[in-house]
C-alpha positions in Angstrom: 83.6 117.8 73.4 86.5 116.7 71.3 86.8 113.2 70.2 90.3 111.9 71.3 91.3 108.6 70.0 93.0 106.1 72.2 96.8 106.7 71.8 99.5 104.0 70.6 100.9 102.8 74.0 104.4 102.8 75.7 106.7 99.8 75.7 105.5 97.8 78.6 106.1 94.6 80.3 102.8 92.5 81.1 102.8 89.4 83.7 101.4 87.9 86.8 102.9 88.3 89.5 102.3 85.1 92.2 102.0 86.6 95.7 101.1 85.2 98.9 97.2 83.9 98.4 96.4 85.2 94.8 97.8 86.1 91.5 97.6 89.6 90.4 97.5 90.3 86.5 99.9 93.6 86.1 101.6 96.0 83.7 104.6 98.4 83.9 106.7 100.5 81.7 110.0 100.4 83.6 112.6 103.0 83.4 114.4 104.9 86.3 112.2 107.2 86.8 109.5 108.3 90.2 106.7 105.6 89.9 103.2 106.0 89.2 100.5 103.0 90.9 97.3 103.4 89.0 94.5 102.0 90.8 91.4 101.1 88.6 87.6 101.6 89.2 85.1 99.0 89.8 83.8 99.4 86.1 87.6 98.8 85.0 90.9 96.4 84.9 94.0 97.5 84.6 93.8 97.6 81.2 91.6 101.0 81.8 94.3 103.5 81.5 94.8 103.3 77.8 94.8 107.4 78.1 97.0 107.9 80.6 99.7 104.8 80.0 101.6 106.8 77.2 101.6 110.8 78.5 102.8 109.9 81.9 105.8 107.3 80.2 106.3 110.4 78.0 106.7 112.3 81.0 109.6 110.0 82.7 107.8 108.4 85.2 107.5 104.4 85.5 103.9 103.2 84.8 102.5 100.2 86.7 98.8 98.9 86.9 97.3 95.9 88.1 93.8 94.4 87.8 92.4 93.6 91.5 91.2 90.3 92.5 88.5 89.5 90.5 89.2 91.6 87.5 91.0 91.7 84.3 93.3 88.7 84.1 93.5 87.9 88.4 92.5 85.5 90.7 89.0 85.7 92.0 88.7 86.8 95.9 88.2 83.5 97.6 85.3 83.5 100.2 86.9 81.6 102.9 90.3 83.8 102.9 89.8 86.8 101.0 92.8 89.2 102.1 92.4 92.7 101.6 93.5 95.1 98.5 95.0 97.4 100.1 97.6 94.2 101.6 97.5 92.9 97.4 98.9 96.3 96.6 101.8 96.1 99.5 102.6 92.4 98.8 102.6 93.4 94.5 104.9 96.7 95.5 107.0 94.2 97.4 107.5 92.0 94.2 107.6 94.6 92.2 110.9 96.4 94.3 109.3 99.2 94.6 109.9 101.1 97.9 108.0 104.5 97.0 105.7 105.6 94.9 102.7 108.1 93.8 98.9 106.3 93.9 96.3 107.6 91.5 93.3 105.8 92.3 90.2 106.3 90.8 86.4 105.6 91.9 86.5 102.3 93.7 90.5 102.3 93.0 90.4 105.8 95.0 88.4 104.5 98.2 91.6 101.4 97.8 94.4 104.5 97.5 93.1 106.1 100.7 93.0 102.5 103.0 96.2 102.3 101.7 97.6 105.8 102.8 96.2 105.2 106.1 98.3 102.3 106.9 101.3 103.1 104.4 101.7 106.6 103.9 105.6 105.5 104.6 105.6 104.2 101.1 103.9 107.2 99.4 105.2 110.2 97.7 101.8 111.7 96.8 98.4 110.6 96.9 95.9 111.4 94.1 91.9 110.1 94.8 89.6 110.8 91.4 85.8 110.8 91.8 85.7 109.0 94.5 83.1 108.0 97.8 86.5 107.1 100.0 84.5 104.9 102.2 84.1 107.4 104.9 81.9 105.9 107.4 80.9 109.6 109.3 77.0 108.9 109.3 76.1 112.4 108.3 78.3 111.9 105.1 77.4 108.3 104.1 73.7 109.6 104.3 74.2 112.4 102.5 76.3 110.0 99.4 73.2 107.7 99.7 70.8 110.3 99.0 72.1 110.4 96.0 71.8 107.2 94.7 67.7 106.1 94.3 66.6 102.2 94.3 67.5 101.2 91.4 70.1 103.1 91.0 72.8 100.4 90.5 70.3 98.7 88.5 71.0 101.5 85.8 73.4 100.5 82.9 77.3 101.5 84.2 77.5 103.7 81.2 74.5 105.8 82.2 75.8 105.9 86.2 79.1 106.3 85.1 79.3 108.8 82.0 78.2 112.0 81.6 75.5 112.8 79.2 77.8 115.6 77.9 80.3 112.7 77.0 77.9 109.8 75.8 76.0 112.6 73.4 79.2 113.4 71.8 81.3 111.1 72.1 79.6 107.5 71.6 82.1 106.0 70.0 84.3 106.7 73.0 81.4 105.6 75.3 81.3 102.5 73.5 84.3 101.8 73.9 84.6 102.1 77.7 81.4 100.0 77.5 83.3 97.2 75.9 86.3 97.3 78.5 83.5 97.2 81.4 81.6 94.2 79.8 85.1 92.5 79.7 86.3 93.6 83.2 84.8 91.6 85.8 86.4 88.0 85.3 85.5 86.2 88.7 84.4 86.8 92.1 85.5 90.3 93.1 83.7 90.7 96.7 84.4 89.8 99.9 87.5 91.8 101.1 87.4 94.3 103.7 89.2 97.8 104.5 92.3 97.6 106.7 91.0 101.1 108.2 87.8 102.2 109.4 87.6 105.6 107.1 86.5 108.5 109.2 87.1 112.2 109.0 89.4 112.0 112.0 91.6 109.8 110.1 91.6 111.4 107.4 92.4 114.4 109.2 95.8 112.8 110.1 97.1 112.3 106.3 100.3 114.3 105.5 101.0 113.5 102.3 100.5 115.9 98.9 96.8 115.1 98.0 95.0 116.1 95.0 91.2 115.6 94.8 89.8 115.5 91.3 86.1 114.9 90.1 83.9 115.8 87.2 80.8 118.4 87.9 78.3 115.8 86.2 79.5 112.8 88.8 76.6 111.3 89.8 78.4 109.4 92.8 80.1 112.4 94.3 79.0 115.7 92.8 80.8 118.9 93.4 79.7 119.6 97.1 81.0 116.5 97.6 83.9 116.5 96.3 84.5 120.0 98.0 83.6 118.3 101.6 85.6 115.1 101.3 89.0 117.6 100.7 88.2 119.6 103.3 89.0 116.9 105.7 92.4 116.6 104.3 95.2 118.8 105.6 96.9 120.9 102.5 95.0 118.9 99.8 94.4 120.0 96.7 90.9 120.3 94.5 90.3 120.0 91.1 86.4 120.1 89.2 86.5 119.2 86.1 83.4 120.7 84.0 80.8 118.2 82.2 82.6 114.9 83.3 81.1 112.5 84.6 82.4 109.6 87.0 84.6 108.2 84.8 86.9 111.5 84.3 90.3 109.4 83.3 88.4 108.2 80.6 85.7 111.2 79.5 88.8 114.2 79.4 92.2 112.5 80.1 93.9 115.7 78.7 92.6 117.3 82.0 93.0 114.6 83.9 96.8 114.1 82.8 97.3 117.6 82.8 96.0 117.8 86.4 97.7 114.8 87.5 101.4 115.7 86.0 101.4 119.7 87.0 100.2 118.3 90.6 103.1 115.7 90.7 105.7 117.9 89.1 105.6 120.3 92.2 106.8 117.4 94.5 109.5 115.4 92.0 112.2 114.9 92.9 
């Protein structure tokens, strides 16, 4: 596996942006062009997307990422009024003046990109869920993803649930360095807030947006068959496996990932 150094990143505006009930630590590149939402996992911030920030500026689209409550620069999720993320993404959208938009979410920030689509698929051009559970609730699938994880499991260090040996063997330099953005990701309380949607196969079976589903063949969390099952369930959507990646695919092979990503949004831009 090629090492691949972390690129020198597009021009891009950093703030906070004050919304109703939190503060939301953000970044975006600008420019006229379609706009990509980057949704980060629950090992990341939104300063995660160091490989994907400059290839999709390069390729015209505006850039925007946001650490969600609890992470990276944001307000911790307050226990007696703790909102909801997908209703943080509307409200930051809102004050960002953006009216549409494509959502790559991955892991955690994938399950948050499909609660979103249920209620909000108005506002979407294209929807793009990386290795991720989704929150389906459908008992026969939620046993099968918990069969997968052992007691102890979350115990484990994130690197070892999260990357995939292929990677850590020979790339540790790049595995430490994901390490270090985990250690430094969680900033305050990050629990508490609850779906908008109950997740089920039946509503996922109503989605009509362009969907790609992407996931590594060494992902722990949600393994080929998976992967395979969960875009099934999705009218039209697309499926890419990604050989000897692990869980944290953005990160392991972005030249995949960004390749897969832009050749799936370039068939729908405008």
């Amino acid at each position: 596996m090629q090492l691949i150094p972390i690129p020198p990143q597009a021009p891009a505006n950093s703030g906070i942006a004050t919304l109703a009930g939190t503060r939301l630590a953000y970044w975006d590149t600008g420019g006229s062009g379609e706009t990509i939402v980057l949704l980060h996992p629950a090992t990341g911030s939104a300063d995660s997307w160091v490989h994907q920030q400059p290839v999709f500026a390069k390729a015209g689209y505006r850039l925007i990422a946001y650490s969600r409550r609890g992470y990276g620069g944001s307000d911790a999720v307050p226990k007696n009024y703790p909102g909801t993320a997908a209703g943080d993404l509307d409200a930051l959208l809102d004050f960002l003046a953006v009216k549409k938009f494509h959502l790559v979410g991955s892991a955690a920030g994938g399950g948050l990109a499909v609660d979103y689509a249920l209620s909000h698929s108005q506002r979407l051009l294209s929807l793009v869920v990386a290795c991720a559970i989704g929150g389906v609730e459908d008992e026969d699938y939620a046993a099968r993803i918990a069969s997968l994880r052992p007691k102890g499991f979350e115990d484990m260090p994130a690197s070892f649930r999260e990357l995939s040996p292929s990677y850590r063997v020979s790339n540790p330099e790049g595995a430490d360095a994901w390490a270090a953005l985990e250690r430094t990701a969680v900033t305050g309380n990050r629990h508490g807030q609850k779906p908008l949607n109950q997740v089920t196969w039946a509503r996922l079976a109503t989605l009509r947006l362009p969907t790609l589903i992407i996931g590594g063949d060494a992902d722990l969390y949600m393994p080929p068959p998976m992967l395979r099952t969960f875009a099934a369930h999705i009218p039209g959507a697309e499926l890419v496996i990604v050989p000897e990646a692990g869980h944290s695919l953005y990160w392991e092979q972005p030249d995949i990932f960004n390749r897969a990503v832009l050749d799936f949004l370039g068939k729908r831009r405008a």
